[in-house]
C-alpha positions as CSV (number, residue, x, y, z in Angstrom):
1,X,9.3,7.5,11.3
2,X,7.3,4.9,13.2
3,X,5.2,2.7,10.9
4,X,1.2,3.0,11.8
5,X,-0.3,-0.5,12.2
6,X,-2.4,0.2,9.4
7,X,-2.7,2.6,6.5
8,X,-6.1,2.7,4.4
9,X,-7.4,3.2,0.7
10,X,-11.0,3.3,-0.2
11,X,-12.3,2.1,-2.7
12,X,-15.3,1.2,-4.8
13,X,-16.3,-2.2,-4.5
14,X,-16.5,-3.1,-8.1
15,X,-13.0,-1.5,-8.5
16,X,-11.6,-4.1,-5.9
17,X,-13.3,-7.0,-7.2
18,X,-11.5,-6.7,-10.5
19,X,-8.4,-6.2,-8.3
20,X,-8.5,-9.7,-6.6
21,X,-9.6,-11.2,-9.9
22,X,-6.3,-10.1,-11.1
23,X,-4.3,-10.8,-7.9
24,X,-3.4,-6.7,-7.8
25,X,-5.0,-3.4,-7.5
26,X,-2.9,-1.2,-10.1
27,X,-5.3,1.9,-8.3
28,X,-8.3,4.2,-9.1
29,X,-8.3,6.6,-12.0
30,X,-7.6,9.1,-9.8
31,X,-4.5,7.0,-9.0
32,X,-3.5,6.0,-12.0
33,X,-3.6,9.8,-13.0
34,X,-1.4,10.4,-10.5
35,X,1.1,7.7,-11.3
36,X,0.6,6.3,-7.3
37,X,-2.1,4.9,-5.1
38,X,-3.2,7.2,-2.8
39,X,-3.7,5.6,0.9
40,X,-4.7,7.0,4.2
41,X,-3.8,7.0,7.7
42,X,-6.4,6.3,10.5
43,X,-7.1,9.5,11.3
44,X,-6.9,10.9,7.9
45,X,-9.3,7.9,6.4
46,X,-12.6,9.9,7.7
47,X,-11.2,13.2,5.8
48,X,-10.9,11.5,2.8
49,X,-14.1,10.0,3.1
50,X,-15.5,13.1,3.0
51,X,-13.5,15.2,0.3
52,X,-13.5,12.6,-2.3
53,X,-16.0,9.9,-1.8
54,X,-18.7,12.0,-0.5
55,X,-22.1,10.1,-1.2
56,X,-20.9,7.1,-3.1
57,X,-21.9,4.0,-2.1
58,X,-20.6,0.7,-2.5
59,X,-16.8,1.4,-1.3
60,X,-14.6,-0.6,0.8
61,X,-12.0,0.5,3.5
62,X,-9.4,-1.7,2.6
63,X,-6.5,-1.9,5.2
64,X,-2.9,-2.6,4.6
65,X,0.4,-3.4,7.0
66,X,2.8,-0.6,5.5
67,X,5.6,-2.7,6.5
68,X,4.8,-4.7,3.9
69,X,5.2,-2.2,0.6
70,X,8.8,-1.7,0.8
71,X,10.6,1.2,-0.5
72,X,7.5,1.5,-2.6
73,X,5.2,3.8,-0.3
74,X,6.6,7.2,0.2
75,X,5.3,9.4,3.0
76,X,4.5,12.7,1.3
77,X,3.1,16.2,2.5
78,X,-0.6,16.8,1.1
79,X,-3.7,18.5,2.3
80,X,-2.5,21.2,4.6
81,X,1.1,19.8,5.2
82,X,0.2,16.4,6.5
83,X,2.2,13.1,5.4
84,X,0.2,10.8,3.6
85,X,1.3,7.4,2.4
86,X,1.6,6.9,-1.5
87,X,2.2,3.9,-2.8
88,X,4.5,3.6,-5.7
89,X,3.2,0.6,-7.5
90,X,0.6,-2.1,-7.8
91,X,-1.0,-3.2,-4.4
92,X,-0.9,-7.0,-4.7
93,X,-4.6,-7.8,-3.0
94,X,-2.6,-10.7,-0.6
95,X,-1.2,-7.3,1.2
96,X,-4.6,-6.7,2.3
97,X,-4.7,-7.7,6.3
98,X,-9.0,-6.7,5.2
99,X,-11.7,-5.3,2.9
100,X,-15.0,-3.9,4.6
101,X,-17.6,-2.7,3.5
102,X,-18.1,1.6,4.2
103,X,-21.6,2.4,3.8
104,X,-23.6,5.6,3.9
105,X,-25.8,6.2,6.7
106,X,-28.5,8.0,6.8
107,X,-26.9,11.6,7.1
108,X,-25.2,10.7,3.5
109,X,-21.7,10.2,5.8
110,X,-19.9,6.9,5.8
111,X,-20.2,4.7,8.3
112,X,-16.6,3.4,9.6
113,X,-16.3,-0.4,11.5
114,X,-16.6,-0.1,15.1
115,X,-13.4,0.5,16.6
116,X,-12.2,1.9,13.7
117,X,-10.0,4.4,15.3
118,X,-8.3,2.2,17.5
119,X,-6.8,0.3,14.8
């Protein structure tokens, strides 16, 4: 399987800011529930955006090389069959390439960088 350049977990803000205060995200509740942190590929991100953060504010789009997690993130069939990356242990933050802000806009959807896809 050929790495993407990117792979994807949002997240609330507050959530995050604990994360780099600790020097590692050990995940959401969600997450921790589910004993990995769930991550999403680019054109998954929007999807999941949707299902499971719809209306919240305050999240970031964090992005991550998955080069960089090892043996750690597993590529594992989900909503309707696709692979999504899961990440078998803490994210230290210093993986993070970026953390941007995802707001709502005015139709209650978030708003994703420019050129988002292209990543």
């Amino acid at each position: 399987m050929t790495l993407p350049a990117y792979i994807f977990k949002i997240v609330p803000a507050a959530l995050w800011s604990q994360a780099v205060q600790a020097g590692r995200f050990t995940g959401a509740p969600v997450d921790v529930a589910d004993g990995y942190i769930h991550f999403s590929t680019v054109t998954q991100a929007r999807e999941t955006a949707r299902r499971h953060f719809a209306g919240q504010a305050d999240l970031l789009l964090v992005a991550v090389d998955p080069a960089t997690l090892g043996d750690a993130l597993r590529w594992e069939p989900s909503r309707g069959g696709d692979l999504f990356p899961h990440l078998y242990a803490d994210l230290p933050v210093t993986r993070a390439a970026s953390a941007v802000p995802l707001p709502l806009g005015p139709d209650g959807a978030h708003v994703f960088p420019d050129g988002f896809e292209a990543t």
